[in-house]
N, C-alpha and C positions, 0 to 999 in steps of 0.2 A: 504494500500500500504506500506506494510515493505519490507525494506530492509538489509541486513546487511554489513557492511563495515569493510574493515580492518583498522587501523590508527599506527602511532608509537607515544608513547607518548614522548610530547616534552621535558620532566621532566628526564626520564632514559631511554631514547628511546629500551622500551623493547613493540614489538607488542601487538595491544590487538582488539578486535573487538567490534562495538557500532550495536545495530538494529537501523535505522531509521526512522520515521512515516514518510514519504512521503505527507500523506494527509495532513498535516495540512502546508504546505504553508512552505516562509523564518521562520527560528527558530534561535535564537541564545539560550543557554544555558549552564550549567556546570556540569559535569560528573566529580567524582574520578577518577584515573588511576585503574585499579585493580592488580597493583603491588605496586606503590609505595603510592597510595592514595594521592598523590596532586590533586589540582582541576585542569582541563582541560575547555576550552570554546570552545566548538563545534558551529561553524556557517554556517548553512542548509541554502544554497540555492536552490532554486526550478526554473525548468522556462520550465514549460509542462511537457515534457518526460525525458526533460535535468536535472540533477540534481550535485551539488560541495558539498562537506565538508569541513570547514576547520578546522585544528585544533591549537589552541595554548595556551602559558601559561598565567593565568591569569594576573601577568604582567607584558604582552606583549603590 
């Protein structure tokens, strides 16, 4: 179950796109931007069908 999302990063808020695994349940994790290459923590919620991303700066 992928899917792909759009996000702005919260560093130089220039668009960028993440796949998402879907199967695997709640995720938190951290992705570079792939402009500016700060770290990003992306937090996958799940709840069935329903699904959230969020995105922010590490620290945030």
């Amino acid at each position: 179950m992928l899917e792909t999302q759009a996000y702005i990063c919260p560093y130089c808020g220039e668009p960028a796109d993440t796949v998402l695994d879907l199967s695997g349940g709640d995720q938190s994790y951290y992705e570079d931007c792939p402009v500016c290459c700060r770290p990003i923590l992306f937090q996958l919620r799940t709840d069935g069908v329903d699904w959230s991303l969020d995105v922010q700066r590490e620290d945030d």
